[in-house]
N, CA, C and O of each residue as an XYZ file, in Angstrom:
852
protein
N     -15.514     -5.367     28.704
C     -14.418     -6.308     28.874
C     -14.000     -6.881     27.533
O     -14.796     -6.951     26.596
N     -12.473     -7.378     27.433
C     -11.986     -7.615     26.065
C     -13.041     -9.396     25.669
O     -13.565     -9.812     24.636
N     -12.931     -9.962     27.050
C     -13.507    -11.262     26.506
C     -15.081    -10.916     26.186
O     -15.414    -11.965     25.635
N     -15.896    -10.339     26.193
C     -17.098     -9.990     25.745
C     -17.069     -9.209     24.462
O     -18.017     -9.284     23.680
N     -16.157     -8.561     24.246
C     -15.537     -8.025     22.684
C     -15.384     -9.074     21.590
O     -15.799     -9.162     20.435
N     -14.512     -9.961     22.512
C     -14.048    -11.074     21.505
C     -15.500    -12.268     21.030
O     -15.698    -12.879     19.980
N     -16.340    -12.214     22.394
C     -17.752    -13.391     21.993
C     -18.415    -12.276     21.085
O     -18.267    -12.657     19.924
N     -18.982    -11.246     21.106
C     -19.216    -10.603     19.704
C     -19.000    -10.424     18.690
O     -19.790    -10.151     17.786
N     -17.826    -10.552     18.651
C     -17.049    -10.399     17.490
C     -17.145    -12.142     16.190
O     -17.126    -12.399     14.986
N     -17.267    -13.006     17.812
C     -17.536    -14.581     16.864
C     -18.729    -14.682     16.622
O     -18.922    -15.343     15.602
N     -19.992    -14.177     17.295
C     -21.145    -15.069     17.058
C     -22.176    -13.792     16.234
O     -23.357    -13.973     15.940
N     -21.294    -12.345     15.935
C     -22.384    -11.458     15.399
C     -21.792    -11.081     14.722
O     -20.641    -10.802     15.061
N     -22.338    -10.791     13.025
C     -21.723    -10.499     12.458
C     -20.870     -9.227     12.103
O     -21.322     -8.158     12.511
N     -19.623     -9.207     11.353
C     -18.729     -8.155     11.464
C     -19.549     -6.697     10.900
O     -20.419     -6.627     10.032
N     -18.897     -5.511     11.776
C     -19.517     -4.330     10.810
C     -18.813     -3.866     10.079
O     -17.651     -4.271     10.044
N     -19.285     -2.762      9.152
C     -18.494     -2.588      8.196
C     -17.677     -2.008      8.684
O     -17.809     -1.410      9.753
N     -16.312     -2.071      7.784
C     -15.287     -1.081      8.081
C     -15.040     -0.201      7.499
O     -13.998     -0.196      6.843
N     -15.873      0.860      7.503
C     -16.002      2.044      6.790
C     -16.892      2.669      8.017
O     -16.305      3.158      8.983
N     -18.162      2.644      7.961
C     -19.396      2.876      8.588
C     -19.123      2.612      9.992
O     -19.006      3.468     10.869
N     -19.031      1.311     10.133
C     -19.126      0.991     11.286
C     -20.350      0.600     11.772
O     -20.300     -0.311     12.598
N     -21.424      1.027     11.495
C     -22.868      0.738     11.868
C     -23.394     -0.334     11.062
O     -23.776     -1.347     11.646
N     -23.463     -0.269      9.943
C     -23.959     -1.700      8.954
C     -23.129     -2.708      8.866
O     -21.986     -2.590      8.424
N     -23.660     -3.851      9.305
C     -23.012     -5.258      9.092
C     -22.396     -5.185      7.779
O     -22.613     -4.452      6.814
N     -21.489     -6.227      8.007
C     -20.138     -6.004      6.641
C     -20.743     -7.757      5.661
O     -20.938     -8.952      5.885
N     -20.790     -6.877      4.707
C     -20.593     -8.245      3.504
C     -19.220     -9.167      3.788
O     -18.421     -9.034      4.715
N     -19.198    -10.165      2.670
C     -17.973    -10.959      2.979
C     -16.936    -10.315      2.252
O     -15.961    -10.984      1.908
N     -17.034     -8.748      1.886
C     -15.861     -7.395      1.640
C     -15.373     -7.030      2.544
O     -14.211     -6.625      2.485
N     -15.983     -7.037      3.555
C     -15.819     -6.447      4.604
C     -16.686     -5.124      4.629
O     -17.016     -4.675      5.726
N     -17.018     -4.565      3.618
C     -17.595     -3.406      3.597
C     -19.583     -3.727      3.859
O     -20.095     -4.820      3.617
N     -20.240     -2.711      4.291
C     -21.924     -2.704      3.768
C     -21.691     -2.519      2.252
O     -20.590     -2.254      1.769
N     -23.065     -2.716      1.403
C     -23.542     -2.423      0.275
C     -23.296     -0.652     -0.395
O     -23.294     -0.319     -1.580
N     -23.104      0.245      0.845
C     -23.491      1.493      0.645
C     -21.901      1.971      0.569
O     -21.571      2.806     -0.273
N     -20.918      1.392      1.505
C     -20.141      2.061      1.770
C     -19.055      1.368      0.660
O     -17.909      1.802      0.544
N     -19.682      0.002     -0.298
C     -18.716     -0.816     -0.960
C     -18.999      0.138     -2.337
O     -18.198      0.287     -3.260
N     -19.889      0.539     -2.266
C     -20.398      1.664     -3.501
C     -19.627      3.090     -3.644
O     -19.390      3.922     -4.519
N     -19.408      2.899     -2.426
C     -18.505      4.476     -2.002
C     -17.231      4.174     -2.680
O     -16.791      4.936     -3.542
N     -16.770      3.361     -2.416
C     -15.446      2.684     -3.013
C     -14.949      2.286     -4.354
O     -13.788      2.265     -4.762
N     -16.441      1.866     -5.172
C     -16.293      1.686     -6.457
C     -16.675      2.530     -6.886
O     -16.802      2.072     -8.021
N     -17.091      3.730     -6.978
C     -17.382      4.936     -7.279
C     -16.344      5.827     -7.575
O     -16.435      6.864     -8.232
N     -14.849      5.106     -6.774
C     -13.703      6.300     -6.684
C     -12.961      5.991     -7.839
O     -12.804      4.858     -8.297
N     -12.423      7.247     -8.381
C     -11.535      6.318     -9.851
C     -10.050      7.088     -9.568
O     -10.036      8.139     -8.927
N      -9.000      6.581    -10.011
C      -7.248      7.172     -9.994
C      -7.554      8.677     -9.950
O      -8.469      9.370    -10.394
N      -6.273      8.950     -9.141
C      -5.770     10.417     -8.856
C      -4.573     10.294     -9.271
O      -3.842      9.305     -9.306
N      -4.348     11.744     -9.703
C      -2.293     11.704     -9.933
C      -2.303     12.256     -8.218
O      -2.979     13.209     -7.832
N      -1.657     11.660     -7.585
C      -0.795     12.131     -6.397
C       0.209     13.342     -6.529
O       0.560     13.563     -7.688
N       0.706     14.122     -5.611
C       1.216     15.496     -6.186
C       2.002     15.549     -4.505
O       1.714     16.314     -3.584
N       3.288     14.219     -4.536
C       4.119     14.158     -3.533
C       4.867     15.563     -2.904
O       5.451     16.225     -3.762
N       4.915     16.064     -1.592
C       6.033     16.775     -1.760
C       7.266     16.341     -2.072
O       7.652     16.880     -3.109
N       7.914     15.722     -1.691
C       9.184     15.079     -2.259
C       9.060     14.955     -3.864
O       8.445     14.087     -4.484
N       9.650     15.819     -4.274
C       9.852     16.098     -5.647
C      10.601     15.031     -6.391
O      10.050     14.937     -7.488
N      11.743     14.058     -6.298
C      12.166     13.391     -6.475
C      11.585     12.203     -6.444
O      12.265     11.337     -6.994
N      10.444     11.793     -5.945
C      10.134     10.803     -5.677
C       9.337     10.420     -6.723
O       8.638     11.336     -7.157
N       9.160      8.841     -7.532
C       8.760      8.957     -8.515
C       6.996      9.386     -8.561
O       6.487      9.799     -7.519
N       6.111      9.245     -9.880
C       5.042     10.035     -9.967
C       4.300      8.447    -10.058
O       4.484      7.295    -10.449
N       3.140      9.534     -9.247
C       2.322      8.434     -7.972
C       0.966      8.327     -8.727
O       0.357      9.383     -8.894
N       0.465      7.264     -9.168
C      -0.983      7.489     -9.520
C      -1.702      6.719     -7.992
O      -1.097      5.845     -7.371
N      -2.895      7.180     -7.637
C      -3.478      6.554     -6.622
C      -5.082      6.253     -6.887
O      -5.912      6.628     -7.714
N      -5.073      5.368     -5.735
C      -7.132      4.808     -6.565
C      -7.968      5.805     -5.807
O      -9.112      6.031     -6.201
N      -7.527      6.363     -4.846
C      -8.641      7.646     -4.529
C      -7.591      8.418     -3.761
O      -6.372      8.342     -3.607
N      -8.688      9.281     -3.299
C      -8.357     10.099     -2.094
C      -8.553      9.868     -0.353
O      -9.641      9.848      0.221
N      -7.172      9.698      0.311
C      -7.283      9.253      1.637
C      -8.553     10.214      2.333
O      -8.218     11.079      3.142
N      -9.882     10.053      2.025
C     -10.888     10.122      2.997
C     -11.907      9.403      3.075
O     -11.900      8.332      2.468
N     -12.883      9.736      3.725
C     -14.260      9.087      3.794
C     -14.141      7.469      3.749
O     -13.404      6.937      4.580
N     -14.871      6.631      2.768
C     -14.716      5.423      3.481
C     -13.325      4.683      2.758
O     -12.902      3.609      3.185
N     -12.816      5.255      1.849
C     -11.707      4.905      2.035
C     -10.571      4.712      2.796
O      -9.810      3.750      2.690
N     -10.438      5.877      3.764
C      -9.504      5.563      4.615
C      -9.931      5.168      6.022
O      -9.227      5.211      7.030
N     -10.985      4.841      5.942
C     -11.587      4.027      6.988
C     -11.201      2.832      7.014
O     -10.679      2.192      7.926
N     -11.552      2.464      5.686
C     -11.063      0.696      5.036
C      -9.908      0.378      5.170
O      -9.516     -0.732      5.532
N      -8.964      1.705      4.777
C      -7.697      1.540      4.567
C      -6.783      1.289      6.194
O      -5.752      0.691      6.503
N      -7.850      2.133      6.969
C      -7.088      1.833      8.333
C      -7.562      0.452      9.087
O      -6.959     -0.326      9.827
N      -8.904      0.487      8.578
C      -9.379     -1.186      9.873
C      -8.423     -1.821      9.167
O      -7.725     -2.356     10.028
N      -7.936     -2.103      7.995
C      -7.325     -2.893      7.001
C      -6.006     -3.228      7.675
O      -5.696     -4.376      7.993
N      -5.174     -2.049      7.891
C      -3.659     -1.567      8.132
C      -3.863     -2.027     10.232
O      -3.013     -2.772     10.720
N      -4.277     -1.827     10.558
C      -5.034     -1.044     12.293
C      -5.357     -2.705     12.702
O      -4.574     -3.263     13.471
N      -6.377     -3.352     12.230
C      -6.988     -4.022     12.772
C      -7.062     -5.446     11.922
O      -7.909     -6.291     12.211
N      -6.206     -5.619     10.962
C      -5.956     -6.654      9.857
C      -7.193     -7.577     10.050
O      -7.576     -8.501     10.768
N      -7.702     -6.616      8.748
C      -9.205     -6.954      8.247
C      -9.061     -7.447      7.179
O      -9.878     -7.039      6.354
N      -7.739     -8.803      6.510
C      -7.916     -9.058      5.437
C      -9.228     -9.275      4.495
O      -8.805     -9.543      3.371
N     -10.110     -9.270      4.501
C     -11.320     -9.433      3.601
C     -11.871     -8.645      3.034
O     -12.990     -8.675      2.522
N     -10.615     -7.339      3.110
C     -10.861     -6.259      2.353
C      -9.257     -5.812      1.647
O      -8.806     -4.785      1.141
N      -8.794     -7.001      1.893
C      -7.698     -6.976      0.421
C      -8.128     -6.585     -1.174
O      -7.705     -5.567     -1.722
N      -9.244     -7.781     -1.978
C      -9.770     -7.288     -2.799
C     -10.263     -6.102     -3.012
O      -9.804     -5.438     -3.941
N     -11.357     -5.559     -2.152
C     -11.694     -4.048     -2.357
C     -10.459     -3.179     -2.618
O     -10.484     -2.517     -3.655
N      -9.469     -3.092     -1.890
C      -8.423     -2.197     -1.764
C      -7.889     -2.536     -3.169
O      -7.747     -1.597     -3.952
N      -7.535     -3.966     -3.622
C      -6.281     -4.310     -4.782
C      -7.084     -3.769     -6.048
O      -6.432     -3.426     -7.034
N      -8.910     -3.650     -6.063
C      -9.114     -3.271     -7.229
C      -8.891     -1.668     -7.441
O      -8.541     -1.136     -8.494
N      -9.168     -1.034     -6.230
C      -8.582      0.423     -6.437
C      -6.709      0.407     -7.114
O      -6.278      0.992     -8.107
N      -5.980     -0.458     -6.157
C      -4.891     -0.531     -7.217
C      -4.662     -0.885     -8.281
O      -3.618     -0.797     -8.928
N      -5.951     -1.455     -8.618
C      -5.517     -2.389     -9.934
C      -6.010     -1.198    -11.369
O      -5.527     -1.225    -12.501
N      -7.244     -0.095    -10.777
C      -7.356      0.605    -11.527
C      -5.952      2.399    -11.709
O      -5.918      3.287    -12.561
N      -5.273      2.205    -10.732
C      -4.511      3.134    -10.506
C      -3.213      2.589    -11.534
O      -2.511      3.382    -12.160
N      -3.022      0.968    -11.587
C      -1.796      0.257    -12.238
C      -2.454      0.431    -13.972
O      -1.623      0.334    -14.874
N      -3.660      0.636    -14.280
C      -3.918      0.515    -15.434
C      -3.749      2.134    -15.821
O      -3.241      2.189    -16.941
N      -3.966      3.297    -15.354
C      -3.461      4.465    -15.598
C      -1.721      4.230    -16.229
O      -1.390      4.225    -17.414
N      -1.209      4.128    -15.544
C       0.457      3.779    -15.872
C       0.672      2.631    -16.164
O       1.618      2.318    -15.441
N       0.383      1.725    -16.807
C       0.387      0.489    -17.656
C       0.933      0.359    -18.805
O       1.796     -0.484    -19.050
N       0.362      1.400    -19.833
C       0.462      1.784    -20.695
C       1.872      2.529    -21.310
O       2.513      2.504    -22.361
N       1.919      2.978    -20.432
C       3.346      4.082    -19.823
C       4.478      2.879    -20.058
O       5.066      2.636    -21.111
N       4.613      2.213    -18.810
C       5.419      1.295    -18.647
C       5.317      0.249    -18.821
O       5.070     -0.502    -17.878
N       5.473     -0.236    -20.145
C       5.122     -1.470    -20.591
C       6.232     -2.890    -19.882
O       7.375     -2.478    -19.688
N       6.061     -4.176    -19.561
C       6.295     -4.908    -19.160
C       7.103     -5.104    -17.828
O       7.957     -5.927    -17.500
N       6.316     -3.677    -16.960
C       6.862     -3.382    -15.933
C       6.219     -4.864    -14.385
O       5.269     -5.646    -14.374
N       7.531     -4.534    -13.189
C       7.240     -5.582    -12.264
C       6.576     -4.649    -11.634
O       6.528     -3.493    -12.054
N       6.013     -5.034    -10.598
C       5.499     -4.325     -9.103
C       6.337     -4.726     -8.213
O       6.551     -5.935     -8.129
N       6.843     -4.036     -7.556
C       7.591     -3.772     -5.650
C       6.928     -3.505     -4.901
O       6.910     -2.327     -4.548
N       6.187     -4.313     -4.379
C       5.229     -3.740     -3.081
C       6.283     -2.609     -2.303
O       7.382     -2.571     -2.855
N       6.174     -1.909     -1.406
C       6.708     -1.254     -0.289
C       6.759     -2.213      0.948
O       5.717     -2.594      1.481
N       7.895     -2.562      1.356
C       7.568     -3.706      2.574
C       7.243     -3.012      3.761
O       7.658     -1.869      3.952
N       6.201     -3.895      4.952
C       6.160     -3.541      6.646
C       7.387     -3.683      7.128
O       8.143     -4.358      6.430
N       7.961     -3.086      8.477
C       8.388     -3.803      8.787
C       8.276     -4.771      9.649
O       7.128     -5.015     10.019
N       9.537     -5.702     10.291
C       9.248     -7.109     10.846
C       7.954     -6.948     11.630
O       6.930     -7.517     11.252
N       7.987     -6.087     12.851
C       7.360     -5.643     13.611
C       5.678     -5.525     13.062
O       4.680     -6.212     13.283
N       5.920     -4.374     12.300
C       4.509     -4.273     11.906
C       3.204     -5.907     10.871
O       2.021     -6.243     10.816
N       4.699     -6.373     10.256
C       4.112     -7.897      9.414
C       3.534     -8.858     10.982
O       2.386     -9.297     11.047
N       4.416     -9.017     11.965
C       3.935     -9.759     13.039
C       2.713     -9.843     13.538
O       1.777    -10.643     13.526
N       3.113     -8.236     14.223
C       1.600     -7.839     14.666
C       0.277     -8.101     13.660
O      -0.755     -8.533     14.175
N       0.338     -7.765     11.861
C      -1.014     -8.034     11.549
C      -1.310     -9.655     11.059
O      -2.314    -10.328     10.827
N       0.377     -9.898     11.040
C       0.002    -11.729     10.206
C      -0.004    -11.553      9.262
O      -0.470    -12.585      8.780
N       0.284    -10.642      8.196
C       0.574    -10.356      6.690
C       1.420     -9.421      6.244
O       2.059     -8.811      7.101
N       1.590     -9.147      5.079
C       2.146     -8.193      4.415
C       1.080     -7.317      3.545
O       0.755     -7.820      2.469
N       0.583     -6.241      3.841
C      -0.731     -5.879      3.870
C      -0.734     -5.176      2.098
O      -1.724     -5.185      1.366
N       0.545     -4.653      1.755
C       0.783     -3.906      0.835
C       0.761     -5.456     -0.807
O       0.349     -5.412     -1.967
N       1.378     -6.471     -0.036
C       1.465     -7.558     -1.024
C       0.759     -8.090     -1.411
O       0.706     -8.570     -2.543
N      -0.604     -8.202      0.136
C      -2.060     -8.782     -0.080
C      -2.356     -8.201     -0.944
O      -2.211     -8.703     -2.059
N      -2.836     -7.047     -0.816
C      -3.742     -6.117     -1.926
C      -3.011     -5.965     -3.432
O      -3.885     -5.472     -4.146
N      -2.286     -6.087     -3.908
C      -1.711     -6.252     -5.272
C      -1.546     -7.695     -5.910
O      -1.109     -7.987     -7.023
N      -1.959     -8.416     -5.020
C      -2.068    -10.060     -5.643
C      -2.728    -10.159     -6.915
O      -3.924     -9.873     -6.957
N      -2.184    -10.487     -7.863
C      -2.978    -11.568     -8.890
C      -2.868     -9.931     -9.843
O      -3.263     -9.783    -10.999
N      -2.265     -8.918     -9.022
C      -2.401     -7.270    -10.465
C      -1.457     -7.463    -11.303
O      -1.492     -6.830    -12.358
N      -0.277     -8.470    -11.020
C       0.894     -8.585    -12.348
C       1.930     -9.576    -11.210
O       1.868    -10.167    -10.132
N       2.733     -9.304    -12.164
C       4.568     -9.478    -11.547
C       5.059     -9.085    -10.555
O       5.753     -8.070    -10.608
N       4.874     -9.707     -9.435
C       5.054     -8.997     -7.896
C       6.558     -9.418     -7.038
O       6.656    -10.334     -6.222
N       7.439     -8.675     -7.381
C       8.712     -8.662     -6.837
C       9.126     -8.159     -5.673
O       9.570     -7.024     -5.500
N       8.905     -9.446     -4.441
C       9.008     -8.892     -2.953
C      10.583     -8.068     -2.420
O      11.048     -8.164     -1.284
N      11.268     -7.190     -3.691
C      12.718     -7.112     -3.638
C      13.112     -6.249     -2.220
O      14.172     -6.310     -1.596
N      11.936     -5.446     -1.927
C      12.318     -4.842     -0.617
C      12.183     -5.396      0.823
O      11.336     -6.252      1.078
N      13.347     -4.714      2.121
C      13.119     -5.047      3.108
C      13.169     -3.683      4.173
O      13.862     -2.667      4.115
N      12.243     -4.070      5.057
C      12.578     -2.542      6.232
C      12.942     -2.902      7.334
O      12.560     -3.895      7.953
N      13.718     -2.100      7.651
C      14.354     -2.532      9.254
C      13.586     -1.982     10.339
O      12.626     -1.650      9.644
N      13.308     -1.681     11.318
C      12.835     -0.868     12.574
C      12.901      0.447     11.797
O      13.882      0.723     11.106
N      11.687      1.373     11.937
C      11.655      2.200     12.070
C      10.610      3.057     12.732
O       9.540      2.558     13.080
N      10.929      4.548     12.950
C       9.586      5.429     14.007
C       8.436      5.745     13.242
O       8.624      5.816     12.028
N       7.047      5.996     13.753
C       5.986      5.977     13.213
C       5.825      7.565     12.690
O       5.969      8.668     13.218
N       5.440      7.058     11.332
C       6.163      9.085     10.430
C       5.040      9.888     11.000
O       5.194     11.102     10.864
N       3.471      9.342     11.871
C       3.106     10.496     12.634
C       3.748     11.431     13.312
O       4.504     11.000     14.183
N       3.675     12.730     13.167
C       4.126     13.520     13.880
C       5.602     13.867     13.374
O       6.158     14.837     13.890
N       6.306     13.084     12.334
C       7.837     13.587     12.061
C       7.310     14.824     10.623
O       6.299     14.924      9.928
N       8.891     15.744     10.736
C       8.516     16.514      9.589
C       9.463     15.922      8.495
O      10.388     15.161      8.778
N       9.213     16.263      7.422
C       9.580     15.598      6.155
C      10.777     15.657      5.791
O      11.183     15.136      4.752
N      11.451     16.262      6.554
C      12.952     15.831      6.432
C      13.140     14.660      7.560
O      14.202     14.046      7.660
N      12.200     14.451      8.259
C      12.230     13.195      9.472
C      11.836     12.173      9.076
O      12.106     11.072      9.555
N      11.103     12.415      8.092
C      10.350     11.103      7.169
C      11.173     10.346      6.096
O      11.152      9.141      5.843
N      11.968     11.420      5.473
C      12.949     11.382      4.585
C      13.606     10.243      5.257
O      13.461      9.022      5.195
N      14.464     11.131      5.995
C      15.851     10.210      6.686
C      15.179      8.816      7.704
O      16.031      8.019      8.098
N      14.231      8.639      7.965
C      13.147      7.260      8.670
C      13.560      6.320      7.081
O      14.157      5.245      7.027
N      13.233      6.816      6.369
C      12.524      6.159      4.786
C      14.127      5.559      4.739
O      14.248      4.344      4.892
N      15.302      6.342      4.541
C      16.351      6.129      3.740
C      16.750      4.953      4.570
O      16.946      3.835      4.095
N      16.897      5.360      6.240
C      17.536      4.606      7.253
C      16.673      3.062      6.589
O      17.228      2.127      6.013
N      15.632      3.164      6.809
C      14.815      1.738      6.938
C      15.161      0.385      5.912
O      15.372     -0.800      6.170
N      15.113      1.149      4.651
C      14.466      0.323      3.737
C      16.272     -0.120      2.715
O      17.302      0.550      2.640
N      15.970     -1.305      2.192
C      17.385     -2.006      1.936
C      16.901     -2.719      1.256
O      15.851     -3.200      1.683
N      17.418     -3.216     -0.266
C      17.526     -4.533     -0.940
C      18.169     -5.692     -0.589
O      19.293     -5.898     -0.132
N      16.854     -6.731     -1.016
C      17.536     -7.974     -0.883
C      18.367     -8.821     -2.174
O      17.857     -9.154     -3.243
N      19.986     -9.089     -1.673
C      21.209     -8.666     -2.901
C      20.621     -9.221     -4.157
O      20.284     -8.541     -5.127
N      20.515    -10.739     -4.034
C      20.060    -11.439     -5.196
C      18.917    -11.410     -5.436
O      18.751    -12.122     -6.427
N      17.665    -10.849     -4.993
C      16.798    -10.672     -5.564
C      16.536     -9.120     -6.707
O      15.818     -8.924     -7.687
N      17.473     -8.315     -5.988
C      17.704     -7.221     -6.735
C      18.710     -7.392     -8.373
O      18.547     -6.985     -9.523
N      19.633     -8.120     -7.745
C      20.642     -8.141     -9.299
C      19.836     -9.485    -10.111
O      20.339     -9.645    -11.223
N      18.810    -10.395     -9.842
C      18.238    -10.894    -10.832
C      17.143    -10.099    -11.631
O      16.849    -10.187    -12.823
N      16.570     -9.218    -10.546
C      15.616     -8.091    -11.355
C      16.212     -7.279    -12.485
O      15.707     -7.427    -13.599
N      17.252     -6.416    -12.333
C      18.120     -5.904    -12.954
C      18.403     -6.966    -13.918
O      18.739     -6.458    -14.988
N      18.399     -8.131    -13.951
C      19.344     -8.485    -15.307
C      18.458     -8.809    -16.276
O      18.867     -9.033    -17.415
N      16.878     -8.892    -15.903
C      16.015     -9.123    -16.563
C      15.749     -7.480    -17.433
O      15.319     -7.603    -18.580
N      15.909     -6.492    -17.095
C      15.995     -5.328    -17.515
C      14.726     -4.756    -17.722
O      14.541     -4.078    -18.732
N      13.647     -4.972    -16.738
C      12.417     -4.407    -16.744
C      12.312     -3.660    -16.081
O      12.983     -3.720    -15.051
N      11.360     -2.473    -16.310
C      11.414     -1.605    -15.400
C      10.469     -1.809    -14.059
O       9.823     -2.851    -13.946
N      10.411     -0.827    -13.092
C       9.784     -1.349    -11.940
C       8.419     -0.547    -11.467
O       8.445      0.569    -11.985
N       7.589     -0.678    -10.903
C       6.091     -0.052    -10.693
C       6.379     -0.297     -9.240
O       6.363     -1.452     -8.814
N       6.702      0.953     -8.272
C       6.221      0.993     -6.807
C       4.762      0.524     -6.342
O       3.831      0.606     -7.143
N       4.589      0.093     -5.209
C       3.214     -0.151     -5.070
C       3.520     -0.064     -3.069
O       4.351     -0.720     -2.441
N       2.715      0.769     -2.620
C       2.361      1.352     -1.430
C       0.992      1.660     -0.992
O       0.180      2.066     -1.823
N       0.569      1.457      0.598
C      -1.123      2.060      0.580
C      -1.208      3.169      0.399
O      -1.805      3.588     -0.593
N      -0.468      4.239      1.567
C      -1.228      5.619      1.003
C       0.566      6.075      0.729
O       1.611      5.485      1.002
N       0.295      7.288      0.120
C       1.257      8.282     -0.359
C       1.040      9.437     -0.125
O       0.321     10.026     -0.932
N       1.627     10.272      1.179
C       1.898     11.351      1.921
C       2.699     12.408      1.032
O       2.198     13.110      0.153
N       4.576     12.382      1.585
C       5.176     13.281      1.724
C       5.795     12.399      0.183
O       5.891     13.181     -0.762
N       6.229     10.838     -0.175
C       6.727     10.709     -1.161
C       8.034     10.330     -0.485
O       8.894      9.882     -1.244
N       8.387     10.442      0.991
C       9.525     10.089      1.209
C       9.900      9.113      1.340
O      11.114      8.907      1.356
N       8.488      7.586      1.564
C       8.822      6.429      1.454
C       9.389      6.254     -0.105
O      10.510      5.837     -0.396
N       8.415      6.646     -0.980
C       8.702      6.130     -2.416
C      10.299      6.651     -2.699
O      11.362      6.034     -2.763
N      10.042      7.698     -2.799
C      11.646      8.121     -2.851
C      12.605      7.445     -2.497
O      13.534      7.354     -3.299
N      12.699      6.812     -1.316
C      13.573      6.588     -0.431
C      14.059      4.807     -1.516
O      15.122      4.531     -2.073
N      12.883      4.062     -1.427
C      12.355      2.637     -2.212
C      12.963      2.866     -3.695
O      13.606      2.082     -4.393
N      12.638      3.913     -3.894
C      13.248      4.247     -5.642
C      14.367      4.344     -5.743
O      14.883      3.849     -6.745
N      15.437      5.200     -4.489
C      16.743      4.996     -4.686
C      17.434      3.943     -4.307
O      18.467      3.575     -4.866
N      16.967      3.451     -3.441
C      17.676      1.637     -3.375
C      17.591      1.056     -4.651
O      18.536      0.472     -5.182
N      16.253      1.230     -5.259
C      16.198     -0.045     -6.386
C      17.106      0.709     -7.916
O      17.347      0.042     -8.922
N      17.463      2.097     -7.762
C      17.804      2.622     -8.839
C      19.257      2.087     -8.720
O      19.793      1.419     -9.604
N      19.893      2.465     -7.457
C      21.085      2.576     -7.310
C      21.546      0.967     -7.785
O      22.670      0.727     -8.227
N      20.502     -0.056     -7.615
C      20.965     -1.530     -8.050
C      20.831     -1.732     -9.410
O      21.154     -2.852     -9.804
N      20.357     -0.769    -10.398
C      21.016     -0.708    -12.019
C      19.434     -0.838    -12.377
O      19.203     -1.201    -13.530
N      18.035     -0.525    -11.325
C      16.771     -0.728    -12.005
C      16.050      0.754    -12.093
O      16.126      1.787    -11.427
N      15.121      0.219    -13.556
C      14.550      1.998    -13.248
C      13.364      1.953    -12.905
O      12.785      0.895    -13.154
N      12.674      2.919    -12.308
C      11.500      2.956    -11.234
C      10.943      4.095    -12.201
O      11.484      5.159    -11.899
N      10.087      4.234    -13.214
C       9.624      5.550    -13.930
C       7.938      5.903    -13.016
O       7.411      7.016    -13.009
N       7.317      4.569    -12.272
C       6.272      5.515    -12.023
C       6.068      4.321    -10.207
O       6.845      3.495     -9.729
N       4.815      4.767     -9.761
C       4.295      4.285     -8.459
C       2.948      4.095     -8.416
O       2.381      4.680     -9.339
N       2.173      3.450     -7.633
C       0.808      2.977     -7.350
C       0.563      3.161     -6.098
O       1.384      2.620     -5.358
N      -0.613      3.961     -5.383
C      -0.721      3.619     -3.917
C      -2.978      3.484     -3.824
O      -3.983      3.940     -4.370
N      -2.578      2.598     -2.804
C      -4.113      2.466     -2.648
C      -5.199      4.235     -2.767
O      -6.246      4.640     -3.271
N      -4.069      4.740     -1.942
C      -4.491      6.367     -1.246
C      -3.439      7.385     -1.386
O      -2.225      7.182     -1.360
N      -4.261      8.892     -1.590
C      -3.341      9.618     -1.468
C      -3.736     10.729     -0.541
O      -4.780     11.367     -0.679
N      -2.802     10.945      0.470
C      -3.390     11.976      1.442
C      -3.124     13.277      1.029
O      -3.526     14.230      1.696
């Protein structure tokens, strides 16, 4: 029963979200599986969407990463923001260098999905990594399980929209911009995020995602 779910859930402590079997530190993760995590170092991502800008990521979407990454996304397990933001934070220092006095754009949820977890899951995890410019917004869109990448494409383009004045004050500052997303698939979100913000006079030379599948 859900109400016997829920008295467990208060009076014993959480398991990890990775494992599942070992009680979770205040990471959210066990000791073993938080090791798994700091163990992983940046990947270049290798989008299909060719256009889409070039993706560094803090691991590879498996094992207990995308375990984390889903109780995280699935079951809004904020207390594994940090774990996740330092994988971004080592993926933002790969391209740092690159793009000097660049902002971050999280990738926004949309309404729907921010409700349901009570956050903005992509914004949590990049807190406190730099200059975080909430310039994007998404409207309703279908869940890219199961679409093919020209379905993902046109989901991505339909969805996602700048907000006016937050975009033409970015632009006038003339910095360039650092995507930031959890995982990175097909590239059709980024893509999609890159041409809104290009088309508003900003340049997008690289991206960050927690994961890359």
């Amino acid at each position: 029963m859900r109400l016997t779910e829920d008295a467990r859930e208060l009076f014993l402590p959480a398991a990890c979200a990775s494992c599942r079997s070992a009680p979770a530190a205040g990471s959210g993760l066990c000791a073993d599986c938080a090791a798994d995590l700091h163990a992983l170092r940046p990947v270049l991502a290798t989008p299909a969407v060719r256009t889409a800008p070039p993706v560094v990521a803090g691991g590879p979407y498996a094992g207990a990463l995308a375990e984390a990454l889903n109780e995280y996304k699935e079951r809004a397990r904020r207390e594994l923001a940090p774990a996740l933001g330092t994988l971004l934070g080592r993926a933002l220092a790969v391209v740092a260098a690159e793009v000097p006095g660049a902002v971050l754009v999280p990738v926004p949820p949309t309404r729907a999905a921010r409700r349901a977890r009570g956050f903005d899951h992509v914004a949590r995890a990049c807190a406190g990594l730099g200059d975080l410019r909430p310039v994007l917004r998404a409207r309703p869109r279908p869940d890219s399980v199961g679409l093919t990448p020209a379905q993902r494409a046109a989901a991505a383009a339909a969805s996602l929209h700048a907000v006016p004045r937050r975009l033409a004050a970015l632009a006038g500052e003339g910095r360039p911009v650092v995507l930031v997303d959890d995982v990175v698939t097909t590239g059709a979100t980024l893509d999609a995020a890159a041409r809104v913000l290009r088309a508003g006079g900003l340049r997008v030379p690289a991206a960050v995602a927690v994961a890359a599948a």
